[in-house]
C-alpha positions in Angstrom: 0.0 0.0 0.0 3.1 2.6 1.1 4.6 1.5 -2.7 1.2 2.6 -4.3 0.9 5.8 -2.9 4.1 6.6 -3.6 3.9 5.6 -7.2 0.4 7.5 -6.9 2.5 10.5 -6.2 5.4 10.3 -8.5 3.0 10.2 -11.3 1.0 13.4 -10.0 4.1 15.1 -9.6 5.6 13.8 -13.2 2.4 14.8 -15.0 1.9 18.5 -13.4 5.9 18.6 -14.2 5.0 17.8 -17.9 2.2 20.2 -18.5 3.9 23.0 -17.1 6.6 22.6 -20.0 4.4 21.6 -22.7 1.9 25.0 -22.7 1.9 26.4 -26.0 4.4 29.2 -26.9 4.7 30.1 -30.5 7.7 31.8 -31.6 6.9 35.5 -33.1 7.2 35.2 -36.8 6.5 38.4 -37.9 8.5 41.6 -39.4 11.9 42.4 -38.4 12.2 44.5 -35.4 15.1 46.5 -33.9 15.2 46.8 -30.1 17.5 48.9 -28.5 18.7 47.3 -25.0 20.0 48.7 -21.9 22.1 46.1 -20.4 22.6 42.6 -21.7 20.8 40.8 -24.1 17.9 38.2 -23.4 18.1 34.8 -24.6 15.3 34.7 -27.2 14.4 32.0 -29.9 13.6 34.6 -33.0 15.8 35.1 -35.4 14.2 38.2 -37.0 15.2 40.6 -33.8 18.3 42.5 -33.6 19.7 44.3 -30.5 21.7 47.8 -30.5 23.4 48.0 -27.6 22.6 51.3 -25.8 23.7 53.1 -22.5 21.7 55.6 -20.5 23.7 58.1 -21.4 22.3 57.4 -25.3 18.5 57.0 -23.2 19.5 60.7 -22.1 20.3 61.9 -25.5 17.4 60.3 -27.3 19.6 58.0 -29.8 16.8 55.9 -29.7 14.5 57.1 -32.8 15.4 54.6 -35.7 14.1 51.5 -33.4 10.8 49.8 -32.5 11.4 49.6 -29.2 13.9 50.3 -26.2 14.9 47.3 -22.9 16.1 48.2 -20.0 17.2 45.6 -17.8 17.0 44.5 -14.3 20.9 46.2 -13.6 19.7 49.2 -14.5 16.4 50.1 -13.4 17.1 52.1 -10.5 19.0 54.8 -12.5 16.4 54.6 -15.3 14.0 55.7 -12.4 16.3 58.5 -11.7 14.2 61.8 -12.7 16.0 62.6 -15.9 14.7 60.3 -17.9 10.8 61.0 -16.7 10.3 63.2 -19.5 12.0 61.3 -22.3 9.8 58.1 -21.1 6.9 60.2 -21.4 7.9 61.8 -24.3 9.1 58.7 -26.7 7.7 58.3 -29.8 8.4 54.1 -29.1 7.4 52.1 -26.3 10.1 51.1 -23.3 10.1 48.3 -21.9 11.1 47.4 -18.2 12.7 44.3 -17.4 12.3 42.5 -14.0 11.1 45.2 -12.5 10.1 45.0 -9.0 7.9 48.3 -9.2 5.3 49.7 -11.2 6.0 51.9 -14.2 5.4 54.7 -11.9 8.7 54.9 -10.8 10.1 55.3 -14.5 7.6 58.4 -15.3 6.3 60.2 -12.1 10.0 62.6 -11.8 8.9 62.6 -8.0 9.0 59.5 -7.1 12.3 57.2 -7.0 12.6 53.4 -7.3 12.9 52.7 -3.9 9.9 54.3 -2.5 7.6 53.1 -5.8 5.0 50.7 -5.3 6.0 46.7 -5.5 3.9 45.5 -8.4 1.6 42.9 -6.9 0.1 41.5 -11.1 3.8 39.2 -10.8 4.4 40.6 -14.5 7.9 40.0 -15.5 8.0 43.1 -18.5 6.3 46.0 -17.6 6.0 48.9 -21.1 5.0 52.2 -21.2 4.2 54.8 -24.1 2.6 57.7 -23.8 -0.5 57.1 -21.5 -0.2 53.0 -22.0 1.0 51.1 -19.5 1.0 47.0 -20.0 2.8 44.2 -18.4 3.3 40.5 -19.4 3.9 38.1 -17.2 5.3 34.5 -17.0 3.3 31.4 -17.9 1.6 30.5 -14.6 4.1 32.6 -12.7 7.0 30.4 -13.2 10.8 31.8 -13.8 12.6 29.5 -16.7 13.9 29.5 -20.4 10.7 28.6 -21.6 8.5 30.8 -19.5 10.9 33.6 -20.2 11.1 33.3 -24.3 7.4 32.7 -23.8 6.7 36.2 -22.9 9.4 38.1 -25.3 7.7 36.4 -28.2 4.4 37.8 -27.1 5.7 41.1 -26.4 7.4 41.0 -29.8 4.0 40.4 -31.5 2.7 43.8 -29.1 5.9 45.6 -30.9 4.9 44.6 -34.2 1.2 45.8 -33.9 2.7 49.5 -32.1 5.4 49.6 -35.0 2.3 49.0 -38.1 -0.3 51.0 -35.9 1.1 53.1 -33.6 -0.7 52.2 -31.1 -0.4 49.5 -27.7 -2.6 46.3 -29.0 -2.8 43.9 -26.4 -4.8 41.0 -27.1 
C-alpha cells in the first residue's frame, strides 16, 4: 500500500511537471524588429530581432528614434527611475520596456517618485512597457521563472511591438 501511494505521487508530480513545460508558446514570426537594449541581451528564440546596444547616457540623449522599441534591464532600473529620464519616457515616440522590474511603471515616469519608494507590483508581471498614456505588463506562464517561460513572454511582447510599430498604437490581445 506505502509503494502505491508513492507511485500514486510520483506520477502526480511527473504529469503536473509535464504540462507545465508543454503549454503552448509560439515563436513571433513576424516583421523584423530592432530593439535597442540597456544592459545585456535576453536569450530569445527569433531570429528576426536584432539588439543595438545602448547606455543611459544614449536614453538621455534620445539615440533611440530609428528603433521599435527600447529594454532596459533588471541592472539598470534604479538609474532609469532617476528623474531625468521621466520626461524622455513620457515623451518617446516608441514604447520602453522594463525588465524584471520589482515596481510599477510609476517609478520610470512620475520625476517625483524614485525606485525605492515606488510601489512593488503585486500582477507578478515580468516586463512592464510604457508609451505615452499606456502602460502594459506581461507576465510569465503561470508565474514560473525559466527559459521557456521567459522566451514565452518576449515572443508575445514581440508580437505587441509589431502591432505598435504598423499602428502606432499599444494592442494587447
Amino acid at each position: 500500500m506505502r509503494r502505491f501511494i508513492i507511485l500514486i505521487t510520483l506520477l502526480f508530480i511527473c504529469t503536473s511537471c509535464s504540462q507545465e513545460a508543454n503549454f503552448d508558446s509560439p515563436v513571433y514570426s513576424g516583421s523584423k524588429l530592432k530593439i535597442g537594449i540597456v544592459g545585456d541581451k535576453p536569450k530569445i528564440r527569433e531570429k528576426n530581432i536584432s539588439f543595438i546596444q545602448l547606455s543611459m547616457e544614449d536614453i538621455l540623449r534620445k539615440k533611440f528614434k530609428n528603433l521599435d522599441s527600447v529594454f532596459i534591464t533588471k541592472s539598470y532600473l534604479k538609474e532609469a527611475a532617476k528623474p531625468q529620464y521621466a520626461k524622455i519616457y513620457l515623451q518617446s515616440p516608441i514604447p520602453f520596456i522594463f525588465i524584471e522590474s520589482e515596481k510599477v511603471y510609476l517609478a520610470f515616469i512620475d520625476d517625483q517618485l524614485s525606485y525605492e519608494d515606488a510601489h512593488t507590483i503585486k500582477s507578478g508581471d515580468y516586463l512592464v512597457g510604457f508609451y505615452k498614456d499606456t502602460y502594459f505588463g506581461l507576465g510569465l506562464h503561470n508565474n514560473i521563472k525559466n527559459e521557456k517561460t521567459i522566451q514565452d513572454c518576449y515572443s508575445r511582447l514581440f508580437v505587441i511591438l509589431e502591432r505598435f510599430k504598423n499602428t502606432g498604437k499599444i494592442i494587447i490581445n
